[in-house]
Structure formats: structure tokens, C-alpha cells
C-alpha positions in Angstrom: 100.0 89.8 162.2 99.5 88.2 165.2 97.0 85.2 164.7 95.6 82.7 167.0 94.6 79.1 165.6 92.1 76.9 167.3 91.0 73.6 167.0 89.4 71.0 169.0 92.9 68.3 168.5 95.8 67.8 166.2 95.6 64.5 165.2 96.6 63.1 162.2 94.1 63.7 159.6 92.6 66.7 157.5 91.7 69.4 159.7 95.1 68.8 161.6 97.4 68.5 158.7 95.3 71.6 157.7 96.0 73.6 160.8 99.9 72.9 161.2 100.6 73.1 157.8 99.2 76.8 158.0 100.7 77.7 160.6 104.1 76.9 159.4 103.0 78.5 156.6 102.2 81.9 158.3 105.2 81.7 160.6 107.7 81.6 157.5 105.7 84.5 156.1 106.9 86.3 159.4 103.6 86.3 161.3 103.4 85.3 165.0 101.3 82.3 165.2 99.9 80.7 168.4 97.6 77.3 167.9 95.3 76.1 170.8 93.8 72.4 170.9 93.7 69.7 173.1 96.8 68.0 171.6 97.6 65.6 169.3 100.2 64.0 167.6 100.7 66.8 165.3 101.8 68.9 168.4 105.3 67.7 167.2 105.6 69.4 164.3 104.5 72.2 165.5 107.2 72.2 168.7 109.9 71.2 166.0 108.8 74.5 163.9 108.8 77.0 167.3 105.5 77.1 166.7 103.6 77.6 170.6 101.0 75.3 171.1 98.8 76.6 174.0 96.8 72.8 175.6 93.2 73.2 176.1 90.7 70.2 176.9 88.3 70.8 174.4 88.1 67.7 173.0 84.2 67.4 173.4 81.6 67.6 171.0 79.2 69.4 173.9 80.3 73.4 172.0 78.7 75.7 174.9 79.6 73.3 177.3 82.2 74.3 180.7 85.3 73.0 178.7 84.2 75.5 176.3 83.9 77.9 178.3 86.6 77.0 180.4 88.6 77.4 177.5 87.4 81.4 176.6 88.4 82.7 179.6 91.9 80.8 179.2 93.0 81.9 175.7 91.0 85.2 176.4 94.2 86.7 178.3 96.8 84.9 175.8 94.5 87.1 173.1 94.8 90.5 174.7 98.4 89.6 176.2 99.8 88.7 172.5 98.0 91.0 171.2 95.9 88.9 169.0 94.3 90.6 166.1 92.8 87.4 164.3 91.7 83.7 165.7 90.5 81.8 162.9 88.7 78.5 163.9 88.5 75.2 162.6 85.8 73.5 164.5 82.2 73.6 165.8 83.3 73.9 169.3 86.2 76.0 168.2 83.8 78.5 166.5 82.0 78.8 169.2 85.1 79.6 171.5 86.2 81.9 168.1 83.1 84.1 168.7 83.2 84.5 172.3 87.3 85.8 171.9 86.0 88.1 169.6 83.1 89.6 171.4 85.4 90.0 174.9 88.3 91.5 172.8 89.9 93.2 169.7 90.4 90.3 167.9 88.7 89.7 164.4 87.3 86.0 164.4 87.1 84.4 161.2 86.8 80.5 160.6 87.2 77.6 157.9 84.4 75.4 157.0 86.2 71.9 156.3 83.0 69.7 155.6 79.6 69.6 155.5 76.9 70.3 158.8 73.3 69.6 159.3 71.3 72.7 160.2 70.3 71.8 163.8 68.6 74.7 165.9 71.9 75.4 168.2 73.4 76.3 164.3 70.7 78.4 163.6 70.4 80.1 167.1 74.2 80.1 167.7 75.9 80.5 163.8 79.2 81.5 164.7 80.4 81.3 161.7 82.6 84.6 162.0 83.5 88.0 160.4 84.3 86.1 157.3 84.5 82.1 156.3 87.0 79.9 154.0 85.2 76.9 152.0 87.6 74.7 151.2 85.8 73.5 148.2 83.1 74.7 145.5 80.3 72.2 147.2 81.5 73.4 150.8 80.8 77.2 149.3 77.8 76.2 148.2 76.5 74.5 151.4 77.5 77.1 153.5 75.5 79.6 151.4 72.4 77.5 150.5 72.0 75.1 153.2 73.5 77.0 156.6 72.4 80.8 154.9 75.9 82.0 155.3 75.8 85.4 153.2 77.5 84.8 149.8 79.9 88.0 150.5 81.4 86.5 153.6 82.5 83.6 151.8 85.9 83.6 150.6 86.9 80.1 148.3 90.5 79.3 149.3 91.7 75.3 148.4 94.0 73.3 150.4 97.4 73.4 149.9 100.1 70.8 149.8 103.5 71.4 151.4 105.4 70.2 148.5 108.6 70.7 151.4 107.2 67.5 153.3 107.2 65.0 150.2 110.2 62.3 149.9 113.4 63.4 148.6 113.4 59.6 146.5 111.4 58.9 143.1 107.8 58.6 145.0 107.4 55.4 142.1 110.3 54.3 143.7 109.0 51.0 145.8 112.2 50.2 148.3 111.6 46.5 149.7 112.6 47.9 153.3 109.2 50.1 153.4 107.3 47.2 152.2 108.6 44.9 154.8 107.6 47.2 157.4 104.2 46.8 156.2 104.7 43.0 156.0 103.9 43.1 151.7 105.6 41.0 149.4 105.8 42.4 145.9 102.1 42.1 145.0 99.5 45.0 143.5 99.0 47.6 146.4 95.9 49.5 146.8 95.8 52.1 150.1 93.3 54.8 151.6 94.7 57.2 153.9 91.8 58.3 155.7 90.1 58.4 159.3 88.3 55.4 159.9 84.5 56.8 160.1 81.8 54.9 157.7 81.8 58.6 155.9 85.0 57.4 154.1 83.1 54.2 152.6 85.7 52.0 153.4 83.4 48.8 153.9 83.2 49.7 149.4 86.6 48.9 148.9 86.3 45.9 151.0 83.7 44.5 148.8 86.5 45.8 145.8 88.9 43.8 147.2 87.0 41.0 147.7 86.1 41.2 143.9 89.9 42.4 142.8 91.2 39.1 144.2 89.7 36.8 141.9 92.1 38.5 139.3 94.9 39.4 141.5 95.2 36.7 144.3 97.9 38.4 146.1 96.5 42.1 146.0 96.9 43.9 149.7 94.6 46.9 150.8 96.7 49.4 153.1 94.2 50.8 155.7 96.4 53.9 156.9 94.3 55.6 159.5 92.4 55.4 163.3 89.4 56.4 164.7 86.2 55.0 165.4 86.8 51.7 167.4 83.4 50.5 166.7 84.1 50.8 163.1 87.3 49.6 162.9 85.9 46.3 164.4 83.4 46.4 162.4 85.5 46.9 159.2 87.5 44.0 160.6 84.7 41.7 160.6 84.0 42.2 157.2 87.3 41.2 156.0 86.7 37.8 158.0 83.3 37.4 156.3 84.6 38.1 152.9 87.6 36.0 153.1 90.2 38.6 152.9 91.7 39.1 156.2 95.2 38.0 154.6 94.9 41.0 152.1 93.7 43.3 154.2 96.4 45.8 156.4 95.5 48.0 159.2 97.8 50.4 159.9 97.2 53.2 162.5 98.0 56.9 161.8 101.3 58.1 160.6 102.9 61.0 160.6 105.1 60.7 157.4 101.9 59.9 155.4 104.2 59.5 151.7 105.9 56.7 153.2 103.1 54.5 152.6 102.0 56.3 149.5 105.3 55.0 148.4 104.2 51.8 148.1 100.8 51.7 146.5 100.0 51.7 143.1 96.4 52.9 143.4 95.2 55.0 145.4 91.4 55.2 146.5 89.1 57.0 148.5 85.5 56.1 148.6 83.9 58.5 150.2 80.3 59.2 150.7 80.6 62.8 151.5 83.7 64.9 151.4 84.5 68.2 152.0 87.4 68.3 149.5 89.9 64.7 150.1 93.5 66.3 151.8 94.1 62.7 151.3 93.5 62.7 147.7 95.7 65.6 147.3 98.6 64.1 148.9 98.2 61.2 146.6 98.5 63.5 143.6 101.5 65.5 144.8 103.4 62.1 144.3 102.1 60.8 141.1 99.6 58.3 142.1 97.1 57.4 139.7 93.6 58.0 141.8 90.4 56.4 142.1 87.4 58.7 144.0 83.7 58.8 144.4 82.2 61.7 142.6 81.2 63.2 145.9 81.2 66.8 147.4 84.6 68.6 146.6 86.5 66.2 145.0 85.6 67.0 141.4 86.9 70.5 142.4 90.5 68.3 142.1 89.6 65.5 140.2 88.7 66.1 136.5 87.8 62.3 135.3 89.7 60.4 133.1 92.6 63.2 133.0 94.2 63.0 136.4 92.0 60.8 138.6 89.0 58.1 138.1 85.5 59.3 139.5 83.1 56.5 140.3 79.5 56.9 141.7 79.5 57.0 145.6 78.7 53.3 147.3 79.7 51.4 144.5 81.7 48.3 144.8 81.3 47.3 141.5 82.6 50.9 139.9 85.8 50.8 142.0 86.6 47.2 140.9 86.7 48.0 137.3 87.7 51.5 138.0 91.4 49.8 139.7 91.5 46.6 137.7 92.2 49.1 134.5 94.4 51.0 136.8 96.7 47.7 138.0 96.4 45.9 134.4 97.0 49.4 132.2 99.9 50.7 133.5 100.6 53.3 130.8 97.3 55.0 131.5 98.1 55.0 135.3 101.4 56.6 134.8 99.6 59.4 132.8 97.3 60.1 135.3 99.9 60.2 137.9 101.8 62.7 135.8 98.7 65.1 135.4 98.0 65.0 139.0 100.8 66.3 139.8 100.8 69.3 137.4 96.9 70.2 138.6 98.4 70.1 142.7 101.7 72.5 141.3 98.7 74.8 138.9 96.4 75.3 142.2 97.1 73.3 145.3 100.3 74.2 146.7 100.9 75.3 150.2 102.5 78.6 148.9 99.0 79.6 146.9 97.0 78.6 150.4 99.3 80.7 152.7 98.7 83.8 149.9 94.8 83.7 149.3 94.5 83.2 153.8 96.8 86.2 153.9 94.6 88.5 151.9 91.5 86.8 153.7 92.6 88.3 156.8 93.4 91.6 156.1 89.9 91.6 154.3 88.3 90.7 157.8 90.2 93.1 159.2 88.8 95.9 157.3 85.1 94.9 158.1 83.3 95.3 161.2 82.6 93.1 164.2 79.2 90.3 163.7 
């Protein structure tokens, strides 16, 4: 098949691990794959892979506004040139760029829902939401259907996948004292979050956490891996000052060899307040990290509690500190957790199962007509 990606960037995160991991996917599987976004540091990866990456400026949250627009008639002759027969989108403003391809050619648009979305009139007016739709989650598949009236038979339920290709070669318990020191941490307890920095991640939780988890562990660091929202991050910042952390606390921007610093924690956590599904939280399991999560949106899809993860009510401090303090002082318990995640990510979360299930969702689109 000849398939189109679009998103509105490639940075290092969710939807862009998402997209390039899919592509390399469908490229191995013999497919010709093209991916359009307004760049990102994932644009790498996909140049290292052969994969062509077309740049369009559509890094804008305006989705029927001129770069939009702009950016149909563009990839509108790279679709009918390369014959595109599917462009599956990623974003809003991709979706709506997905829908106008589709009604100006004979390409099949078909999208994936990665969160959650309010139901604002230019939704309801302007769905776009394509021949078909992935949910990456059971809650997503259940928003789309009850809260944005997507029709329950154009929903397909297909989970991300891990590319168990891009782990470390080394023990992932291994903790080498060179990777540590290029995170400036001696050999205390490490606790990390991989994760955007945007308040929907509930990072200012495990701040109050930490602040709590270093009465018992003095010299316990927090590895912040992740960029974003300046605003926040100062914010964020702030709060470490004001609860007498700032020595324990690491910000480290974005990278792209994310199991690097997965390496070095011990616990991993995300507190999130809503979440599609948690990429991040995947990636954690792949290498045997025992996992702390708020019992929020999709996550309990991949976290069964107790067996190969900790849930903990969303917005509480309290919850995580016990939830890691049994997680840094039981050891045992952590290592069997570790050990289960990883089986649950090799039973249902590999790349390989994601490629398969997307495969069969577009030749089903294909088969149906045009919105």
C-alpha cells in the first residue's frame, strides 16, 4: 500500500514516537510510507530509516486556518503523484487536512484518536474523524463513541506497540555509573517520569512525593525527562524551591534514546490526570521497571494493580508516597512487578501486533465507502 502519515510535528513524545515507530513499522512490511509534519526531532529516525519526510508548517492549533490549507493543496499532488491510497491522521489539524485529501482525491482517510477532546461546535460541525478511527485505549473507544458520537462500527481498538528493536542491548537493571554521571546522580534511590511537561501529566503530585519521600530517603533524585510548556516548567521549578527540593530534583530536556534514562531509575511514575493510554508507561515495562500510575483513562487497559504496576487515585500526593516508598524499601516485590510487565508488553503490546491489527484496519477502510 501506499500510505501517507500526517501529523502536526515529530517531537519527542507519544504521538511522535507513535507515528515513526509505525512507519518503520509499515516500511519493513514492504509498504511505501511518506509522513508529513512540521518537523521534529524524530525527523532523524525517520531519514536514518529511508523513510521521506515531506515539511509542512502546520504547527498551529488554528485547524481550518491558511497553514492548513496551505498544506492541502501541497500534499494534495504528493497524494495523487504517489498514488496515495490511505493518509491516516494523528492530529486535530491533521484530520482536518486528512479529510480535505480525501474529498479532492482517491485516497481513503482514516485517523487515530490518541487522547481525549472536548466536544466544541467546530467538532461537531467539522468531525473529521475519517472513513474509520483507531482508539488507542478502551476509555479512548469509549469517549469517541459516547462523548464525540463516533459510530461504534467505525471504531477499530488497536494498542500501542513497543519496538522491542530499540531497547538496550545491556541488562536494563543494569545501572552503569557513566549514565548516572551524565545525569549528575550519585548512587541514591531514582524515581523518573518521562513525559511532556503539561499540568495534564500531574507532575507538581510527584513533587509533593518527593518532598514527602525525602524525609525517608534524604538523597532520593526525581529525573524530569521531557520539554514543553515553558510556563509550566517554571512553574514546576518554583515548586521545587518552595518545597525545599531543588537539590533532588533533575530536569532534563527530551531525549531520543528514552531507555537510557530508564536505565537508571528504580521507580518509575506517571501521575497523570487524564491519559489516553501512557506510551511512557509502556516503555517502562518493556525494561522491567516496577510502575507507579494514577488509575486514569487508559492506563488500567496496561496496568492490572498489584500484578505488574501500582494504581493510585489521580491527584494524590499522599497515594504515590506510600505507593514508591514500598517500591524503594521492598525490593523483592519491585522486581516481580518488573518481571510481569514485561511479559503483559511481549502478550499484547509489541510493535509487531500494532503493525498487524493497522494493517487489517486499512484494508477494512479500504473496502468501505467515502464519509
Amino acid at each position: 500500500m501506499n500510505i501517507l502519515l500526517v501529523t502536526t510535528r515529530l517531537n519527542l513524545g507519544g504521538i511522535g514516537v507513535y507515528v515513526v515507530s509505525l512507519a518503520k513499522g509499515l516500511k519493513k512490511r514492504g509498504h511505501n510510507v511518506i509522513v508529513a509534519s512540521s518537523g521534529g526531532k524524530l525527523e532523524s529516525v525517520l531519514n536514518s530509516e529511508g523513510i521521506t519526510h515531506i515539511y509542512m508548517p502546520i504547527d498551529t492549533s488554528s485547524e481550518i486556518g491558511p497553514h492548513a490549507m496551505v498544506a492541502v493543496m501541497k500534499l494534495l499532488k504528493i497524494v495523487r503523484k504517489e498514488n496515495i491510497e490511505i493518509v491516516h491522521a494523528h492530529t486535530r489539524v491533521s484530520q482536518v487536512i486528512g479529510y480535505y485529501l480525501e474529498k479532492f482525491s482517491k485516497a481513503v482517510f482514516v485517523t487515530t484518536c490518541h487522547g481525549f477532546y472536548k466536544r466544541r461546535l467546530i467538532r461537531i460541525l467539522l468531525p473529521c474523524w475519517g472513513r474509520r478511527t483507531i482508539a488507542i485505549s478502551d476509555a479512548v473507544k469509549d469517549h469517541l463513541i459516547d462523548a464525540m458520537k463516533v459510530p461504534e462500527d467505525k471504531v477499530e481498538l488497536i494498542y500501542n506497540g513497543i519496538d522491542m528493536d530499540r531497547k538496550p542491548q545491556e541488562d536494563p537493571q543494569r545501572k552503569t555509573e557513566d549514565i548516572k554521571k551524565e545525569f549528575n546522580i550519585n548512587n541514591s534511590p531514582v524515581v523518573g517520569i518521562t513525559a511532556r511537561l503539561s499540568s495534564v501529566k500531574g507532575h507538581i503530585y510527584l513533587l509533593m512525593a518527593t518532598a514527602r519521600l525525602k524525609e525517608s530517603f534524604p538523597g532520593i533524585r526525581l529525573l524530569i525527562v521531557g520539554s514543553g510548556d515553558a510556563r509550566y516548567e517554571k512553574k514546576l521549578k518554583h515548586m521545587c524551591k518552595k518545597l525545599n527540593i531543588e537539590e533532588n530534583v533533575i530536569f532534563q530536556p527530551g531525549i531520543e534514546n528514552i531507555y537510557k534514562a530508564l536505565s537508571i531509575m528504580d521507580v518509575f511514575v506517571l501521575p497523570s490526570i487524564e491519559e489516553g493510554l501512557g506510551l511512557s508507561v509502556l516503555e517502562a515495562l518493556s525494561v522491567g521497571l516496577p510502575v507507579v500510575a494514577s488509575d486514569v483513562g487508559g492506563i488500567s487497559s496496561v496496568i492490572e494493580n498489584g500484578v505488574n504496576g501500582v494504581l493510585v487515585p489521580r491527584k494524590n500526593s499522599k497515594a504515590l508516597t506510600e505507593a514508591i516508598t514500598r517500591l524503594l524499601n521492598d525490593r523483592d516485590y519491585a522486581i516481580s512487578l518488573g518481571k510481569k510487565g514485561i511479559d503483559v508488553i511481549l502478550e499484547r503490546f509489541t510493535l509487531d501486533k500494532m503493525i498487524d491489527s493497522v494493517e487489517k484496519f486499512y484494508l477494512s477502510a479500504l473496502t468501505k465507502g467515502k464519509c
